[in-house]
Structure formats: structure tokens, C-alpha cells
C-alpha positions in Angstrom: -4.9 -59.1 31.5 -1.4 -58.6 33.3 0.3 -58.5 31.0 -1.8 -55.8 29.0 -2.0 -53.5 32.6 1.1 -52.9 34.5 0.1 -51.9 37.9 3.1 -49.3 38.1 2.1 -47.8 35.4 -1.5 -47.7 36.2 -0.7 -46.0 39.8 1.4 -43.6 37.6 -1.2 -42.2 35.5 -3.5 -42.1 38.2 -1.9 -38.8 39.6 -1.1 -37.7 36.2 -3.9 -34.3 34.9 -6.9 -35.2 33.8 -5.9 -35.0 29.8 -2.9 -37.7 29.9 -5.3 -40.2 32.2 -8.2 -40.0 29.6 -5.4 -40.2 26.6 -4.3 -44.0 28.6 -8.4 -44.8 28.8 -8.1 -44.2 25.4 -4.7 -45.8 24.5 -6.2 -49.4 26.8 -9.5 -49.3 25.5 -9.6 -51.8 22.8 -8.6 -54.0 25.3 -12.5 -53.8 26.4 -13.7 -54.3 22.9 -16.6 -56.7 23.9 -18.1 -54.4 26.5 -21.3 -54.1 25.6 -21.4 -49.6 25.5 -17.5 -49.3 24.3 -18.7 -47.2 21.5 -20.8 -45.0 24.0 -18.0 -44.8 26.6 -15.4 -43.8 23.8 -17.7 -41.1 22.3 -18.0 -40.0 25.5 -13.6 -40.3 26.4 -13.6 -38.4 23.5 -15.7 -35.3 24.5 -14.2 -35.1 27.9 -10.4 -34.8 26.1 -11.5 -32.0 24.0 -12.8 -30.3 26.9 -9.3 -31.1 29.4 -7.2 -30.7 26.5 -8.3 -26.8 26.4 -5.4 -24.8 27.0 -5.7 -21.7 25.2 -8.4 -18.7 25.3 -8.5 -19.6 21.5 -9.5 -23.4 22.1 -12.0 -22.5 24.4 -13.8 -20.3 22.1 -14.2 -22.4 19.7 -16.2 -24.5 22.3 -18.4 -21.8 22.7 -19.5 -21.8 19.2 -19.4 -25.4 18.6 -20.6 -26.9 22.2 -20.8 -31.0 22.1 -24.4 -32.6 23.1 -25.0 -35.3 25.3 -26.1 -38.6 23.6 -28.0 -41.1 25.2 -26.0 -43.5 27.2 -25.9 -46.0 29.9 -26.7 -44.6 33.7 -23.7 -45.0 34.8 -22.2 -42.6 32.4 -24.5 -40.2 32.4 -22.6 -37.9 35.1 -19.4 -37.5 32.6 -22.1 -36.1 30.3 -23.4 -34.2 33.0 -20.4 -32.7 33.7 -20.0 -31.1 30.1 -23.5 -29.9 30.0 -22.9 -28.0 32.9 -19.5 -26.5 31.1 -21.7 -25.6 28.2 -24.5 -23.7 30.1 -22.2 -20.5 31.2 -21.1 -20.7 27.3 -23.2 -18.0 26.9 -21.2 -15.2 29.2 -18.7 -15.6 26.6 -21.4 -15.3 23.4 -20.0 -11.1 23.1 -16.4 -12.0 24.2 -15.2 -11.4 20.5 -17.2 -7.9 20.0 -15.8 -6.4 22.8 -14.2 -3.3 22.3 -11.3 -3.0 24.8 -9.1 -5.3 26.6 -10.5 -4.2 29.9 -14.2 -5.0 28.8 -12.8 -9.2 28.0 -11.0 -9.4 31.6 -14.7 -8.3 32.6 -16.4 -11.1 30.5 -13.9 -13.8 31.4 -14.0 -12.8 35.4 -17.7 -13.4 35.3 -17.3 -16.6 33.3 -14.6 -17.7 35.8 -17.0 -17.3 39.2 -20.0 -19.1 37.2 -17.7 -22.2 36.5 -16.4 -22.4 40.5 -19.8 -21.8 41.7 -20.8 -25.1 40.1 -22.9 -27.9 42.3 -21.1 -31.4 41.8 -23.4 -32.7 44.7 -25.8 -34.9 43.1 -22.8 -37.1 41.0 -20.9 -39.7 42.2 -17.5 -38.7 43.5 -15.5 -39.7 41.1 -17.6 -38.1 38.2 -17.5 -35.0 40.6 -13.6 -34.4 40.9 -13.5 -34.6 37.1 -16.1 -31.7 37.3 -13.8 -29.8 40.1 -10.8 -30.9 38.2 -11.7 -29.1 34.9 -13.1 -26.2 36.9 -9.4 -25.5 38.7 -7.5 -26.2 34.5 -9.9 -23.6 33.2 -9.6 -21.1 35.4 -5.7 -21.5 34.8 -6.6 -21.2 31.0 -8.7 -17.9 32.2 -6.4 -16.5 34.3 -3.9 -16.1 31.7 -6.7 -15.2 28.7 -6.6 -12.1 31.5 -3.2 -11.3 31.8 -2.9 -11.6 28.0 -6.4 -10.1 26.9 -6.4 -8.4 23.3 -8.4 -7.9 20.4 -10.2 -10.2 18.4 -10.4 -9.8 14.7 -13.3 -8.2 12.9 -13.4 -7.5 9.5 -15.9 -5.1 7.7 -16.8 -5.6 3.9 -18.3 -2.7 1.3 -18.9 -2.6 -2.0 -17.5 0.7 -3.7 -19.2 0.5 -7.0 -22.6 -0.4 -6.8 -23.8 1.3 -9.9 -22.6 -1.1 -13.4 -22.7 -1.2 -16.9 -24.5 -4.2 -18.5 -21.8 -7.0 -19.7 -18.8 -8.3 -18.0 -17.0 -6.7 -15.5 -15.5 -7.1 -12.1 -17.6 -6.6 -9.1 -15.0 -4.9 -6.4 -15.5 -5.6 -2.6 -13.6 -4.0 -0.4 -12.5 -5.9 3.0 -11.3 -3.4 5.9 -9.7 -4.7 9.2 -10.2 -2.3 11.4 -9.0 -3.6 14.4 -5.1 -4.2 15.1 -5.2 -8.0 14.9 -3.9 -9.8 11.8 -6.5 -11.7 9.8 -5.0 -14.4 7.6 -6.9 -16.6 4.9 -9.2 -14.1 3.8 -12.2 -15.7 1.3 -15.2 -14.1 -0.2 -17.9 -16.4 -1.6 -20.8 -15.2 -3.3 -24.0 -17.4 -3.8 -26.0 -17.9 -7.3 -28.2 -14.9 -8.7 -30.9 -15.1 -10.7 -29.4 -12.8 -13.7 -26.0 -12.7 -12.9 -23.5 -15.1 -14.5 -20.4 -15.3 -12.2 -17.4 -16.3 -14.4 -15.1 -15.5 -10.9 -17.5 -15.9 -7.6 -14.9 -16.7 -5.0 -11.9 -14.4 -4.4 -9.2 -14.8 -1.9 -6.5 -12.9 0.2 -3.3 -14.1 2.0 -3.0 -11.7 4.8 -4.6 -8.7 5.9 -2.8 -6.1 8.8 -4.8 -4.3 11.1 -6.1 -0.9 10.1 -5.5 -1.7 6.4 -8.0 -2.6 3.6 -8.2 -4.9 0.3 -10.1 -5.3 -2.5 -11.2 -8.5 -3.8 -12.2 -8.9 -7.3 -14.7 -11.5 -8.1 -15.9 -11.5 -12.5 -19.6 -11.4 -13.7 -21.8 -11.1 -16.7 -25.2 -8.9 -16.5 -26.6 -8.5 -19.5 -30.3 -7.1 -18.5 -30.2 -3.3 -16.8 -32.1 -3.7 -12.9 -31.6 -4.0 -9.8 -29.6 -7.4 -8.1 -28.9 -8.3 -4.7 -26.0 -10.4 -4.3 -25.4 -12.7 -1.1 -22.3 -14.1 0.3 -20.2 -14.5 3.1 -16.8 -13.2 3.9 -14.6 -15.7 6.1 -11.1 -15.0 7.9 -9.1 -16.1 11.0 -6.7 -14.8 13.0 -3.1 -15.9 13.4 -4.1 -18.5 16.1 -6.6 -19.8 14.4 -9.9 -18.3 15.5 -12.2 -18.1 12.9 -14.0 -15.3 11.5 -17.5 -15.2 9.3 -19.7 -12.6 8.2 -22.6 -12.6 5.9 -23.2 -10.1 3.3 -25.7 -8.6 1.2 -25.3 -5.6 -1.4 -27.2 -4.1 -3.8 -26.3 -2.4 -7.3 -27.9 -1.2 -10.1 -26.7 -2.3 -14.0 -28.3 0.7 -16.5 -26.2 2.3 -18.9 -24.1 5.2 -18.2 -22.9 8.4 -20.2 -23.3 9.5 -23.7 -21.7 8.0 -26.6 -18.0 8.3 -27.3 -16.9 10.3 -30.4 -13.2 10.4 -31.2 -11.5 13.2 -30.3 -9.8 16.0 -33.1 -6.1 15.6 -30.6 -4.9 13.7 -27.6 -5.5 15.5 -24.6 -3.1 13.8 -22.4 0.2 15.2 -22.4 2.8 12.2 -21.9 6.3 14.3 -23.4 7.5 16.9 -22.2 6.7 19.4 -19.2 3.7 20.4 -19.6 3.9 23.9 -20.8 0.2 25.6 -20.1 -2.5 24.9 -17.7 -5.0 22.5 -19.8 -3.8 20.0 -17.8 -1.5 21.1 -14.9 -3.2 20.5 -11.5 -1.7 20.4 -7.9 1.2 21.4 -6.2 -1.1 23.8 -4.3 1.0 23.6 -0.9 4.1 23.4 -2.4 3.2 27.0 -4.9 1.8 28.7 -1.6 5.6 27.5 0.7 7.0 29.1 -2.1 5.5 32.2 -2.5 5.5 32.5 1.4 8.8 32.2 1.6 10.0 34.8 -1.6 7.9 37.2 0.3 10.2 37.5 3.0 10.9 41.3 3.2 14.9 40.5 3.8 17.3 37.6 2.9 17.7 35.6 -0.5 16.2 32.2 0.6 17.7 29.5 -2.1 15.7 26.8 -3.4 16.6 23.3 -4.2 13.6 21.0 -5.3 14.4 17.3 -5.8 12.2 14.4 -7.0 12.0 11.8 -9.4 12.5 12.3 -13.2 8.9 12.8 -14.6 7.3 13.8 -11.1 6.6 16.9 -12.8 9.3 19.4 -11.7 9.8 21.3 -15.4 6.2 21.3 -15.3 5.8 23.5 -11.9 8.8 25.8 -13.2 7.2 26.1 -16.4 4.0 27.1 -14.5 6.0 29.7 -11.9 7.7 30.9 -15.1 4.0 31.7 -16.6 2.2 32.7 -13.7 4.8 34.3 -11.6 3.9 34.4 -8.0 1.7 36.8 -6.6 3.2 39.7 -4.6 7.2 38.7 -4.8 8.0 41.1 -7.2 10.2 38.2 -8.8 11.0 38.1 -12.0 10.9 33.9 -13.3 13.7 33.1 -15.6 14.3 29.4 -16.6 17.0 27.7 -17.9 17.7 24.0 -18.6 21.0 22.4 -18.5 20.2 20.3 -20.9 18.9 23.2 -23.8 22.4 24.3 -23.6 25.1 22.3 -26.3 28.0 24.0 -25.3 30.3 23.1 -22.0 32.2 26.1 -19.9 30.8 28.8 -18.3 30.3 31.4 -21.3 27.9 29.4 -22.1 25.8 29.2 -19.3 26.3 32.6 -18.2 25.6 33.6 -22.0 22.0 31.5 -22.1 21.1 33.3 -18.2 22.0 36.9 -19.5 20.0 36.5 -22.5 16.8 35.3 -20.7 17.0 38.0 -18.4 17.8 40.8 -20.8 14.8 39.6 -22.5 12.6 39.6 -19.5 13.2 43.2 -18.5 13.7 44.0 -22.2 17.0 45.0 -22.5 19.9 43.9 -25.2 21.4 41.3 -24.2 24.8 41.9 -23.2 28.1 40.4 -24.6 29.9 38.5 -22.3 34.1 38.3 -23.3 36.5 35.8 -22.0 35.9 36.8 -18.6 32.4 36.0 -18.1 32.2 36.3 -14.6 33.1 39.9 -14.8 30.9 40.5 -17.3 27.9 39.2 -16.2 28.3 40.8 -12.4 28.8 44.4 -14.3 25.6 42.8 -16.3 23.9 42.0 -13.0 24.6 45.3 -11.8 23.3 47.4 -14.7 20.1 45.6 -14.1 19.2 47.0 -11.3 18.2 50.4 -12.4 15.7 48.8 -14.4 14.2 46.2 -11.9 12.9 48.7 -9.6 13.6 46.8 -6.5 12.5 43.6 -8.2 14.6 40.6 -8.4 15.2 38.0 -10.8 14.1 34.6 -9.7 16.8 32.1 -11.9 15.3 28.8 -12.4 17.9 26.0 -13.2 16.7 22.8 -14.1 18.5 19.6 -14.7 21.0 21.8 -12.2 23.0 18.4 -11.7 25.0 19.2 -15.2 26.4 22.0 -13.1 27.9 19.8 -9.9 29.0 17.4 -12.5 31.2 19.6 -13.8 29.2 20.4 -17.4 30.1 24.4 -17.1 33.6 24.3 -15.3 34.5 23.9 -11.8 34.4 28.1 -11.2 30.5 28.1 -11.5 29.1 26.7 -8.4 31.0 28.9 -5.7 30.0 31.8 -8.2 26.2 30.7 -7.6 26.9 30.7 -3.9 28.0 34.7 -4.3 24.7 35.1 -6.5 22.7 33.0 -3.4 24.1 34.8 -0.8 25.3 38.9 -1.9 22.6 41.7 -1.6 24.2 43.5 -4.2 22.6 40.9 -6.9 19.4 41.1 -8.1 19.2 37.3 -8.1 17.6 34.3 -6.3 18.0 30.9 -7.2 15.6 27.8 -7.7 18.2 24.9 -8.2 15.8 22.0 -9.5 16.9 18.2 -10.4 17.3 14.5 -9.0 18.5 13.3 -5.7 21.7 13.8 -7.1 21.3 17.5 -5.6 21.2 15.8 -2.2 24.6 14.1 -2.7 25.8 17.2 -3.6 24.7 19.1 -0.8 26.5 17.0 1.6 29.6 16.9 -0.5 29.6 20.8 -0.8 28.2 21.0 3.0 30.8 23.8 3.9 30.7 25.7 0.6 27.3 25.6 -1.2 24.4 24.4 -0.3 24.4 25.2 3.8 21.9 28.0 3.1 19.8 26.4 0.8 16.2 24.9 1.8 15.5 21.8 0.3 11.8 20.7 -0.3 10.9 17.5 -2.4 8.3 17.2 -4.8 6.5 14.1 -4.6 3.2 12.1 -5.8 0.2 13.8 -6.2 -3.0 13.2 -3.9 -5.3 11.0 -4.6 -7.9 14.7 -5.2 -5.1 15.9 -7.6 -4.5 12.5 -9.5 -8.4 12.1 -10.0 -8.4 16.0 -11.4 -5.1 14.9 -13.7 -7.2 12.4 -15.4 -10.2 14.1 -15.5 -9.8 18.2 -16.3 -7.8 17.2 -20.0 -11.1 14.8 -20.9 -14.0 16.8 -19.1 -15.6 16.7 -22.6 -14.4 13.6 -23.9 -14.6 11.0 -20.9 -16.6 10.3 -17.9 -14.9 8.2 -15.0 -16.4 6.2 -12.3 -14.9 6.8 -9.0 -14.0 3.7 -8.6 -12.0 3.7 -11.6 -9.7 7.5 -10.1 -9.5 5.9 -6.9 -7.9 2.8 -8.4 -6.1 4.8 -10.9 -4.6 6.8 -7.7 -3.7 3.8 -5.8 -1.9 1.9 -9.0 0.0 5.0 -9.9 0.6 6.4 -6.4 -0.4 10.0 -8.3 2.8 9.8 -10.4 1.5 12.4 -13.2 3.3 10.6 -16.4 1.6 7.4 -15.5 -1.6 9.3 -14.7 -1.1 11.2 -18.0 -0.1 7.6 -19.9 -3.5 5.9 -18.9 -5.5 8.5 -19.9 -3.7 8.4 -23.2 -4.1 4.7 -23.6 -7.9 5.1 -22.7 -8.3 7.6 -24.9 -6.6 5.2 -27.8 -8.6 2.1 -26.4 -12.5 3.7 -27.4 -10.9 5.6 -30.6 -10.3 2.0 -31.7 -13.9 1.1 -30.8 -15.2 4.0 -32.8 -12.6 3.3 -36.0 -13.8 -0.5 -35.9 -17.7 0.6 -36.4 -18.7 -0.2 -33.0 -20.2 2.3 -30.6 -19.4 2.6 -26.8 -20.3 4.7 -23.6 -17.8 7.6 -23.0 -18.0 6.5 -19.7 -14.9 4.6 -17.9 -15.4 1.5 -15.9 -13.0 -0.7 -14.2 -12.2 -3.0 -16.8 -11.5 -0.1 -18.9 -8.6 0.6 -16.5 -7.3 -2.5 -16.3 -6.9 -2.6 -19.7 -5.4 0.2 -20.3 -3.0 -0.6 -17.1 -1.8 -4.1 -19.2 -1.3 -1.9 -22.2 1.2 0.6 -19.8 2.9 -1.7 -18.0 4.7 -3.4 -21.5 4.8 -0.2 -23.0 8.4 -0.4 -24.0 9.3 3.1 -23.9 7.5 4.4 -20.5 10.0 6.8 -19.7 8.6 7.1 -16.2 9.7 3.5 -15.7 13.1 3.4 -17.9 14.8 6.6 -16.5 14.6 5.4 -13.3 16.2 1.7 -14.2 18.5 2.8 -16.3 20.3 5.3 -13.8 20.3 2.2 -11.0 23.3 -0.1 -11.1 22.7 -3.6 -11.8 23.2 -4.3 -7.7 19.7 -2.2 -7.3 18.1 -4.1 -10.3 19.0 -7.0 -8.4 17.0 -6.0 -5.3 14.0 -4.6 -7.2 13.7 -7.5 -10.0 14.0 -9.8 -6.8 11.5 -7.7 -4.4 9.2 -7.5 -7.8 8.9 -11.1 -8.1 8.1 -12.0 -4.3 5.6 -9.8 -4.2 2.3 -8.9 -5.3 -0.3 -5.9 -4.8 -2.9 -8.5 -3.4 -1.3 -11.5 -0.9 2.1 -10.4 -0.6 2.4 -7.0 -0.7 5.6 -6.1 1.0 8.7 -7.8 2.7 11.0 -7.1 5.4 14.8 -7.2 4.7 15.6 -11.0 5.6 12.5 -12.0 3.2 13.9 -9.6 0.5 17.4 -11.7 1.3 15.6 -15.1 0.7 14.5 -14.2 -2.5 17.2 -13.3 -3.6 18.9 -16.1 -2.7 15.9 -18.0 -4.3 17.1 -16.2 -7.5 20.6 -16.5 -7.7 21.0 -12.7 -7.1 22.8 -12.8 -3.9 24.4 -9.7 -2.3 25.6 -8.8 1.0 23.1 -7.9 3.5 25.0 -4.3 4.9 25.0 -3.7 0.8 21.0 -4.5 -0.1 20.4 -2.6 3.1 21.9 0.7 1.6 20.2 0.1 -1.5 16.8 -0.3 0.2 17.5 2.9 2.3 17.6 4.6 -1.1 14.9 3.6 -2.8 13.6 4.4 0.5 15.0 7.9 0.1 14.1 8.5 -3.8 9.8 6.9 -3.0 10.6 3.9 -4.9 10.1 2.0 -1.6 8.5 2.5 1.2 8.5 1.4 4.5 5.5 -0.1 6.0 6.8 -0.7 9.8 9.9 -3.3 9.3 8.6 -4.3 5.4 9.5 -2.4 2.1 7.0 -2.6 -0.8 6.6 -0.4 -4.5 5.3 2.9 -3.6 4.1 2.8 -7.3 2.8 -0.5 -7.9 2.6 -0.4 -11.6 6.4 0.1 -11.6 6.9 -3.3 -9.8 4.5 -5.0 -12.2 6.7 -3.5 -15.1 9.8 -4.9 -13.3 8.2 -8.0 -13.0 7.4 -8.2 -16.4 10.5 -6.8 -18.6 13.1 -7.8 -15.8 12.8 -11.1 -14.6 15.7 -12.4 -12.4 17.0 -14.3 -15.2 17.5 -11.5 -17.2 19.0 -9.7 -14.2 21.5 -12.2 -13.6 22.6 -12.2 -17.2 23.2 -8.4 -17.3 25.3 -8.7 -14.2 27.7 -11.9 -15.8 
């Protein structure tokens, strides 16, 4: 036996805490492997280290929902069992710590558990049973005191079903998970039991990471073949980032009968995916932006200049086209659009030529014949005009007005827009519209051109407007669930080509039922979408995806195919810039950080990106899925070697 116990050591752990002296019982006690209650006295070593061993709030939570029970045992251990029953009767002041609303209300809760754990009676145990009580009465109240200091929210998670009403066969069933509280929850899980009727090919679903305030939805896959009524239960399960668990049962209802009338092909294709669109079957939004406008050309003095900017099929041609038919109300403007691009010839003639015809036209004059000297002619042009305009003014639309900054029409034209933009004596105000190119140029030309010039983007369109997009070119021919426009919305951030290019697929996806033989509901469902979403994204010619790639240099495609890859619209939505660094790194498509910085800035600038706190993620994620599909990082590293 001496040489198993060294007294020294013994007296040492002695006045060691509570938690190292039961880890040496534990350590010396097969040395006692013929006592008679070993197995009774370790069970109960074993209970009393969870409970010293607590050192966290967390830790002493999950106590309160999983509380150890006293066996039965030997007399003389029954007051170490006593001790923990004691502990686990003032569990329940802390049974509504987690639901508590404010960090003030949890100080409350762990104050009052605090005073019930020091007014505990040790009298009736033997003393040395009695200062373990007192001993893990003084650690707690450490652990408490500092739960105090420290007190925050706890995570709780709500769950809805958006679609309850379904179409018999299979489909996806689409819960949505919210967070509405500003803790993390991390290994999200849905689980739904059996159903009579319902033949789940998917019934678990799962989700990396979830940030406070934000919502998910999880995607689970079922057969229902019989229209009724079905109540499916499950639970949803979560924790936070320390650990703490999270469950919550669920129940929901929905309803599988059939929905709409039967689909008959169409005579044409009512979604528009060329050109701008050039009438109002199937223009919607830009409400604000129209009424800015028209506030601002109504100013009684002053020529305010315009310069819109956006992305290349945002649908800037298609608002001029729409100020050019409409006009707008009670500017006494006169539209008159011209695109860069219409015109073949370079120099100046040229352009001034193509912007004296359109406006002779407009008021109805000839059109004048402008000599060598165009600028001269077209001022003396401008001037004969005005007898005719009767205090109007024309309103010169330029689109694609980069051709003009990159020197298309001669280096003489822009300061000879900045004397139409800023001289009462012409009739003129201008709406320069085009890329982000135009904001380059206005800090290039800061002291010369565009100083006066207001500068107003057009971007996405709401998630109202995007449902409308989809739904006024197809009121006859489609009903949507809405379900399927809010997911349309949120895949396509409301960019109105990629609106416009689902609706087309759709619309080709039932014509191909109908030319088969088969017959199918006009009515659009989920899976509907997400077919027509795989059909878009490796569409090779989606111009809304290739004009943006193709005017990036291969350093941006190296940030974007890497950000593509890493992330996803469900687990891994977004990354900050050190985890953008890493994979690329992981790719072999290494760049300096100050450089991929810029670059992400950029994007930032342009809405490819955008920022989400410190993190960076698609603002349209069908654009990283096509990224992800047609521009691996292997390809991206061959196109820069």
C-alpha cells in the first residue's frame, strides 16, 4: 500500500478544489477493487465530478435538463447523494432561463437561483459530506456570478411551412427555419416522422450555420399521390456555438388537391429575353426611380444632368425606351434617344448627325445638314429649334454613353456636352445612361464634366416587382404559387433578364408536355422552378451572366470562380476576405491580399457582391451557381497560364 499512496502527495491533493481531489479518488480507485460497493462508490465519484467540474453557465444548463438520480447505495454514502439532490431541487428556478427575453430578466433568474443554493441546510450530514455541499455551493456561485456579468441570449429558432397547399406527386416540401434572436445556431437538422400517405424520398434536411435575425429554408422530397389533408410531425434541432442544445417539435398541415386549369401552348413566347423591352406588356417597376425623375425635370430653373449606371441587362434601355414612349408627365420634355452603339460611323458628324435627325423628327422639322463643322451647325440647329419648342426642352437620352468617354466620336464631344448640360441658351438636357464605366469617368473628368451631374443607379427589382415581371406576360397562360415568386425573387435577386429567362424556360418546359401528348396543370410549383433554374444556369448563351465575365479580367474570375466554389446558398453562404484568401490558395489561384481586396470592393460597387457585416456572398445566386458550373478553378487557372 506505500508504495501505491505517497503521503506527500496525498496531503497535496487534500487542499487541491474539489474537482482534481475526486479526479485522484478516481485515478487510486482500482487500487480498492475488492471493496465490496466499488461500483456504487464510483457511480457515485462520477456524479459528483460532473457536478464540480461545472464551470460554465452552458454546463450547468445542461444539468438542468438532464439532472442525475440517486441510486440506491450503502448508508454511508448516502449523504454525497444527498448533496446532489439537494443541487437538483432549485433546478427548477432555471426551467425559463432560456426563454427569457432580455439580459436583465437572466441576471434576475440566476440571482434567485444563487440565494436558494447558499441558503442550503448541510446540518443533518456528516461533516465531511457537508463541506462538499458548501464547497460546490461557493464554485457555483463563482460559475453564476460570471453567467451575470456575461448574461446574453439564448438561441431560439422558429420553423413555418410556406406552402401548405400541394399538387399530388413528388415535390419538395419547404420549411422555413427563422432565428430570430442574435445568437448563432450551428447544426441545424429537421427530421420528419412517417405518414400514413406520404412517401418521403428526402425526410431529414440539414443546415451548417444559421446568423441571428436571418432565415433558411430546408428542403426535405415526398410523394403524395391521393388529394387530402396530412399532418406531418417532426422536430427541428440546433445548438448554439457553445454547445447548448436546441429542440422544438413541429406539426403542420397541408392540403394535396389539384390546382389550375390545364395548360394549352401558347401562339408566341411572352417573355421577352433580347432586347430592351420596347412596350409595356411586360415592363414593370422603376416606380421610385420614374417619379425622382420626373421630380427633378420639373424644377422650374436649372438643367439637372442625369447619369444612370447599372449592370448590363438591369433593364436601363428598357426604362429609356419607356420615358421615350410615355414622356413624363408635366416636364414639357421632349424624349429623344440615341444609342452609341446604332451608330457605325466614328467622329462627331456622326453623332451630332444621328441627334439632329431624332430631334428634327420629334418636333417635325427637316432635319438639318450638318458640314464639316458640326459643332457650329448643330448649335445654329439647336438654336432654330427653339421657336418651335415653345418653351419645351429636348430631353437627349444617350445610351451605351461609354462609346463617348472612350473616345468613339472624337475627343471635342464631351466638353461640348458639358456646354449643352450646363448653357440656358440650349434647349437640351441630358440623360447619360451606361455601366460603371460612367463612374470612372466621372472622377477622371471631376473638374470638367461630370461635377454637375446627379448620378442615380438602377438596381434589382423588389421582390413585388420581380413577382409582377413573371406574372403580368403569363396572366393567361400560367398560374404561380407564391412560393415559387418568392423563390424566383430570392434566386435572381429581381435581375429582370433572369426573371424574363425562367419564365421563358417554364413556358418551353409545359409546351414540351403538351407536344409529348401529356396534359399538365397551368399552375407552377416549386419543382417547376427548379427545373427551369438547372436549365438557366447551363444555358450557354445567358447574356446576363456572360457580359458580365467577359468584361472582368482573369484576376476577378479568379476571386469569383474561387468565392463560387466555397460557397453555397444553403451551409456556406458567404465568406470574409481571409476565407476568400484560403480558397484560393486551396485552388491554386493565389493573388495578393491589397489586390483581391480591390476587386471585392468592386464587385461590391457593381452588386455582384455584397457585404453581409465582414463576409461577401453573390448578390444573385444563380450567377454563382453558373460560375460554379462553367468556371471551375481549373479552368480559371488555365485561362490565366
Amino acid at each position: 500500500m506505500g508504495k501505491s499512496f505517497s503521503t506527500k502527495k496525498f496531503q497535496k491533493n487534500r487542499a487541491a478544489p474539489l474537482s482534481r481531489r475526486l479526479d485522484y479518488a478516481v485515478q487510486k480507485l482500482p487500487h480498492c477493487q475488492h471493496y465490496q460497493y466499488i461500483t456504487d462508490y464510483r457511480s457515485l465519484l462520477d456524479s459528483l465530478q460532473q457536478y464540480a467540474k461545472i464551470n460554465h453557465i452552458a454546463e450547468l444548463l445542461s444539468l438542468v435538463e438532464h439532472p442525475i438520480s440517486a441510486p440506491s447505495c450503502p448508508k454511508w454514502m448516502a449523504g454525497g447523494w444527498t448533496i446532489l439532490q439537494k443541487f437538483n431541487q432549485q433546478f427548477t428556478e432555471l426551467q425559463y432561463y432560456r426563454q427569457s427575453d432580455s439580459p436583465d430578466a437572466r441576471r434576475q433568474y440566476l440571482t434567485r437561483f444563487q440565494n436558494r443554493l447558499q441558503a442550503l441546510g448541510w446540518q443533518n450530514l456528516p461533516d465531511y459530506w457537508a463541506n462538499i455541499g458548501k464547497e460546490l455551493v461557493e464554485d457555483w456561485s463563482t460559475v453564476l456570478e460570471k453567467a451575470k456579468e456575461q448574461a446574453r441570449n439564448f438561441l431560439r429558432l422558429d420553423i413555418d411551412l410556406p406552402q401548405n397547399s400541394l399538387l399530388p406527386g413528388k415535390q419538395a416540401l419547404n420549411l422555413r427555419v427563422k432565428n430570430p434572436t442574435s445568437v448563432i445556431a450551428e447544426h441545424l437538422q429537421i427530421q420528419v416522422q412517417a405518414t400514413k400517405g406520404i412517401y418521403w424520398n428526402i425526410q431529414t434536411a440539414r443546415h451548417q450555420l444559421l446568423e441571428g435575425s436571418h432565415h433558411t429554408d430546408l428542403h426535405l422530397e415526398c410523394q403524395i399521390d391521393i388529394p387530402g389533408r396530412y399532418l406531418i410531425h417532426g422536430e427541428l434541432q440546433a445548438q448554439d456555438l457553445d454547445g447548448n442544445p436546441f429542440k422544438q417539435p413541429f406539426n403542420f398541415q397541408i392540403t394535396v388537391a389539384e390546382s389550375g386549369r390545364i395548360y394549352t401552348e401558347p401562339a408566341y413566347q411572352p417573355y421577352v429575353t433580347g432586347a430592351g423591352l420596347g412596350n409595356d406588356r411586360t415592363f414593370v417597376g422603376r416606380t421610385d426611380l420614374l417619379a425622382w425623375l420626373g421630380s427633378l425635370w420639373r424644377q422650374p430653373d436649372g438643367k439637372p444632368a442625369v447619369v444612370l449606371i447599372g449592370q448590363r441587362r438591369i433593364g436601363k434601355t428598357s426604362l429609356l425606351n419607356k420615358i421615350k414612349r410615355d414622356g413624363l408627365e408635366r416636364t414639357r420634355l421632349i424624349p429623344v434617344y440615341i444609342d452609341t452603339q446604332e451608330i457605325g460611323d466614328t467622329g462627331e458628324l456622326s453623332f451630332l448627325t444621328a441627334v439632329s435627325e431624332r430631334m428634327a423628327e420629334a418636333v417635325g422639322m427637316a432635319a438639318p445638314i450638318l458640314n464639316a463643322a458640326p459643332y457650329l451647325d448643330f448649335q445654329h440647329f439647336l438654336t432654330e429649334t427653339k421657336a418651335i419648342l415653345d418653351n419645351r426642352r429636348f430631353l437627349l437620352m444617350i445610351d451605351e454613353s461609354e462609346a463617348i468617354f472612350q473616345g468613339k466620336f472624337g475627343s471635342a464631344l464631351p466638353p461640348f456636352l458639358r456646354s449643352l448640360m450646363q448653357h440656358a441658351d440650349y434647349p437640351t438636357l441630358l440623360l447619360f445612361c451606361g455601366t460603371y464605366f460612367l463612374k470612372q469617368v466621372a472622377w477622371d473628368y471631376s473638374s470638367v464634366f461630370f461635377n454637375t451631374a446627379q448620378f442615380k443607379t438602377v438596381s434589382y427589382l423588389s421582390a413585388a416587382e420581380s413577382a409582377e415581371l413573371l406574372q403580368k406576360p403569363a396572366r393567361e397562360m400560367l398560374e404561380f404559387d407564391e412560393y415559387v415568386l418568392e423563390q424566383a425573387h430570392k434566386l435572381t435577386k429581381g435581375q429582370p433578364l433572369l426573371l424574363q429567362s425562367l419564365g421563358a424556360n417554364l413556358i418551353e418546359e409545359f409546351n414540351a408536355v403538351v407536344r409529348s401528348g401529356e396534359e399538365r396543370s397551368n399552375y407552377v410549383n416549386f419543382n417547376d422552378l427548379e427545373h427551369a433554374t438547372q436549365v438557366l444556369v447551363k444555358q450557354q448563351d445567358n447574356m446576363a451572366f456572360i457580359d458580365h465575365w467577359k468584361g472582368s479580367d482573369t484576376a476577378t474570375h479568379r476571386v469569383l470562380s474561387a468565392l463560387a466554389w466555397a460557397t453555397d446558398e444553403t451551409n456556406r453562404p458567404q465568406l470574409d476576405i481571409d476565407g476568400i484568401l484560403a480558397a484560393m490558395r486551396e485552388n491554386r489561384l493565389d493573388l495578393p491580399r491589397k489586390q483581391v481586396f480591390d476587386i471585392i470592393q468592386g464587385l461590391v460597387d457593381q452588386e455582384i457582391l455584397e457585404r453581409a457585416g465582414v463576409t461577401y456572398r453573390f448578390a444573385v445566386p444563380l450567377y454563382r451557381r453558373w460560375i460554379a458550373w462553367r468556371w471551375e478553378p481549373i479552368t480559371v487557372r488555365e485561362e490565366g497560364e
